[in-house]
Backbone bond lengths (Angstrom), bond angles and torsions (degrees), N, CA, C in turn:
res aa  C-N    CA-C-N  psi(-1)  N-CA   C-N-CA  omega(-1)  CA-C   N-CA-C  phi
1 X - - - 1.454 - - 1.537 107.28 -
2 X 1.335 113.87 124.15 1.219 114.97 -164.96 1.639 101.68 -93.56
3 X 1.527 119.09 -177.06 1.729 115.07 -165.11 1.711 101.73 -88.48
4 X 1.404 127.66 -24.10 1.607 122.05 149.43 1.388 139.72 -54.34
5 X 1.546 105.55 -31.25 1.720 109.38 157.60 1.399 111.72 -88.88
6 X 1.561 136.79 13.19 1.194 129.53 -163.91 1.721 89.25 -106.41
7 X 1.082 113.45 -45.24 1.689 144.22 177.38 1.498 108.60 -50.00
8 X 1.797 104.39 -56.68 1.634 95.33 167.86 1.026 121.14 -64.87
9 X 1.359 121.08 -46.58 1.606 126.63 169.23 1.655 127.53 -12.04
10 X 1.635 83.77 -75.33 1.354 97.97 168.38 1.232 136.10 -85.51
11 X 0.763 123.99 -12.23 1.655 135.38 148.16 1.468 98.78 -39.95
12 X 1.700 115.64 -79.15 1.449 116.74 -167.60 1.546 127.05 -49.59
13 X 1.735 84.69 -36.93 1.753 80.65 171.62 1.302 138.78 -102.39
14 X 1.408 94.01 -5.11 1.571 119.97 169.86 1.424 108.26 -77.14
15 X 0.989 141.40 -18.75 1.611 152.13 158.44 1.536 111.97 -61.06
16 X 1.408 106.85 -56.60 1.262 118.35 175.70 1.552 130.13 -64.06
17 X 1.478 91.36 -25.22 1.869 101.04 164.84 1.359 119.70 -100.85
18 X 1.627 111.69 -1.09 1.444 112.31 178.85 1.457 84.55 -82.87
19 X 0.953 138.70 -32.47 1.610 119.82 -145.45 1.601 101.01 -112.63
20 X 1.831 125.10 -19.13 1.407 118.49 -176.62 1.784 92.81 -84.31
21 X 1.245 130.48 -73.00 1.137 131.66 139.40 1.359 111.16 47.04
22 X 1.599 114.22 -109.33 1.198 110.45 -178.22 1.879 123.70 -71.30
23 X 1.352 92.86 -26.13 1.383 90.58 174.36 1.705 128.10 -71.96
24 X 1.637 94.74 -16.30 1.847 93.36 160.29 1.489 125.81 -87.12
25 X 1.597 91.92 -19.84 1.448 95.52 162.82 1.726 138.41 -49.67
26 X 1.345 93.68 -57.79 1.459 122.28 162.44 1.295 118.74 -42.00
27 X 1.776 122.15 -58.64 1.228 135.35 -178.13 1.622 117.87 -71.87
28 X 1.389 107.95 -46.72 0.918 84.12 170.58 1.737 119.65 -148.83
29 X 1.361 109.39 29.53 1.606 102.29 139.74 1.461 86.52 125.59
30 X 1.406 114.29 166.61 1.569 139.20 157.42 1.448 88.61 -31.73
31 X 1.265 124.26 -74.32 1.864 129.76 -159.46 1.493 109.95 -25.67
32 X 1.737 100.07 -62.36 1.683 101.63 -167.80 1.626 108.65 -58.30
33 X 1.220 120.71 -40.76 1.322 117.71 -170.74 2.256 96.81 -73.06
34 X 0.880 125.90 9.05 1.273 81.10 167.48 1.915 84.14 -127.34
35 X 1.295 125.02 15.87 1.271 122.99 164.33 1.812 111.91 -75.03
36 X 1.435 97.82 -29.24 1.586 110.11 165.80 1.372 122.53 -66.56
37 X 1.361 98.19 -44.66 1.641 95.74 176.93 1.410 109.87 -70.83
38 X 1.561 108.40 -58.36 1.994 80.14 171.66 1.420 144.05 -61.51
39 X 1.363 102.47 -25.20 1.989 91.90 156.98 1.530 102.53 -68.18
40 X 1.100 130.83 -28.91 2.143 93.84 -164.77 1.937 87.71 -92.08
41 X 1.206 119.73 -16.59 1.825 99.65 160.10 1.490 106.02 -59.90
42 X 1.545 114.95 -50.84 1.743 101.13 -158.95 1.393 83.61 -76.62
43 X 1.573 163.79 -91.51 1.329 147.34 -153.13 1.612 108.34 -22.21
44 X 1.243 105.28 -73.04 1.902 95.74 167.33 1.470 122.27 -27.40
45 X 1.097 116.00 -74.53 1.514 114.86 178.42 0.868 119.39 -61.53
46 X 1.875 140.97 -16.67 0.880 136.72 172.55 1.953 116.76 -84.48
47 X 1.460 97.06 -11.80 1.686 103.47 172.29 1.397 108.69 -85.92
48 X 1.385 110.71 -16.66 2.006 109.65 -157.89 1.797 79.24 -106.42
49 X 1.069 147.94 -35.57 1.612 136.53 170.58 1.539 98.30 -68.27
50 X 1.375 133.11 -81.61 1.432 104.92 -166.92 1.857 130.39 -65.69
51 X 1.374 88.31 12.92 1.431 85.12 170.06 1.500 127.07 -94.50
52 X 2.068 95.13 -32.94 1.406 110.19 150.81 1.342 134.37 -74.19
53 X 1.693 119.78 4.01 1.110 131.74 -176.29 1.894 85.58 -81.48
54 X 1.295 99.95 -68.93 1.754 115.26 -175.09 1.509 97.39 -37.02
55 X 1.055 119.14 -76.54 1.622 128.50 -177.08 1.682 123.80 -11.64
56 X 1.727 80.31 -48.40 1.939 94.96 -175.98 1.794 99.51 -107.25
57 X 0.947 113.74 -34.14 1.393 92.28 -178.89 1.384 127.66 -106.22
58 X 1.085 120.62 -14.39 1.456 125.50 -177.03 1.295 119.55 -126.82
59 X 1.399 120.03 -1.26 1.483 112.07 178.83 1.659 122.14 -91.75
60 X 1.678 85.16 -22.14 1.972 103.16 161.71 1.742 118.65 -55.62
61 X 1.516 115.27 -40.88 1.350 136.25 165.29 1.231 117.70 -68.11
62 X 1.003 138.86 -21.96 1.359 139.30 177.29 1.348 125.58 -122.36
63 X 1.489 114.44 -32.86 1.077 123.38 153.30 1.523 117.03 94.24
64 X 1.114 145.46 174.60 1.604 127.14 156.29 1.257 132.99 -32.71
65 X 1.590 87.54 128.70 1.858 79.69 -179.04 1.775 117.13 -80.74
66 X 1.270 101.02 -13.93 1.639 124.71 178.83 1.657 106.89 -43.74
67 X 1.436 87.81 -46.08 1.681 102.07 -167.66 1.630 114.37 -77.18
68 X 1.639 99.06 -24.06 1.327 96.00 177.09 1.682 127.56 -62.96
69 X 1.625 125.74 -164.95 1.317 122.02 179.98 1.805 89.29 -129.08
70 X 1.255 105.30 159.27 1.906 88.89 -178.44 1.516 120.10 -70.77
71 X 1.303 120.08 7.24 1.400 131.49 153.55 1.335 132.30 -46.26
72 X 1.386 83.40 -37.33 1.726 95.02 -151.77 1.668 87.03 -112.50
73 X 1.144 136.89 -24.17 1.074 122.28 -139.15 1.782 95.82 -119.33
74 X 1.561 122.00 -24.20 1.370 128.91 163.66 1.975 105.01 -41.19
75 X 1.377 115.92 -68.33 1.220 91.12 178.80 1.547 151.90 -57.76
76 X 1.489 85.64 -17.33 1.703 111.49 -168.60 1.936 89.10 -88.53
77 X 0.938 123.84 -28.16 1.823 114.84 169.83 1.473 108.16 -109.08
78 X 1.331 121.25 21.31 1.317 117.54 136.00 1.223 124.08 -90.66
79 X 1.362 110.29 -36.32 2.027 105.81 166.33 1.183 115.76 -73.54
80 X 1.575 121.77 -24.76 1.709 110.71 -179.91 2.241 104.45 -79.39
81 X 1.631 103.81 -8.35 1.576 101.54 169.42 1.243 117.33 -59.77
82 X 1.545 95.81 -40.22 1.659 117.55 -154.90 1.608 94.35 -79.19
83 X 1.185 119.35 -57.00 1.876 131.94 -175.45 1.526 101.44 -42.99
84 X 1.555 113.61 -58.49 1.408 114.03 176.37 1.356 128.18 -52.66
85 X 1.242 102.79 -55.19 1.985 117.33 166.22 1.376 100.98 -42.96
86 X 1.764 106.27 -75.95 1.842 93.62 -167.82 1.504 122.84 -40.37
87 X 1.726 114.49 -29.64 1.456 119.52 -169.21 1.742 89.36 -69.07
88 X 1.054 120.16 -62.29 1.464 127.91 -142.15 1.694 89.66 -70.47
89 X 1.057 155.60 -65.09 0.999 174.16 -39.66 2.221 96.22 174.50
90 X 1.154 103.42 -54.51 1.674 113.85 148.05 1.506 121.45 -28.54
91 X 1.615 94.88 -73.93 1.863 107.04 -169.30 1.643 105.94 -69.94
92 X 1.586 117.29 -28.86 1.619 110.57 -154.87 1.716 83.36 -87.77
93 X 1.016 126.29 -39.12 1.493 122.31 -177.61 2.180 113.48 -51.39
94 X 1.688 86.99 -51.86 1.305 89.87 -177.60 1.395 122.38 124.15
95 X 1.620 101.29 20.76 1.909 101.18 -167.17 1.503 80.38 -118.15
């Protein structure tokens, strides 16, 4: 990622949090903003566990995806979509 797509990036989403930001603030209190911060902590931890889940258990079984052909390799990053979701989707719930 070069320093011009890093720029749009943040621009786009830095716009988008200047402006949700204060306006959830306003609406609905100190509370929501730190109900925000703990889902994007539990989303974090829930991306850095199923990635170390993949790491140790399934990437020995499957192996590089580098090596694959997009044949082979569409299903094997459709279950690591699904592995990630269930994790992330796990922690923000609360189990």
């Amino acid at each position: 990622m070069n320093v011009k797509e890093l720029k749009k990036y943040g621009f786009r989403f830095g716009l988008i949090l200047l402006i949700a930001v204060p306006l959830l603030y306003l609406t609905q209190g100190e509370n929501a903003m730190q109900v925000i911060a703990y889902k994007v902590i539990m989303v974090s931890l829930g991306l850095g566990l199923a990635e170390l889940w993949w790491a140790v258990a399934f990437k020995p079984q499957f192996g590089k995806s580098e090596e694959k052909n997009s044949g082979e390799l569409f299903p094997i990053m459709l279950f690591r979509g699904l592995l990630y979701a269930a994790v992330v989707v796990a922690f923000t719930i609360g189990l």
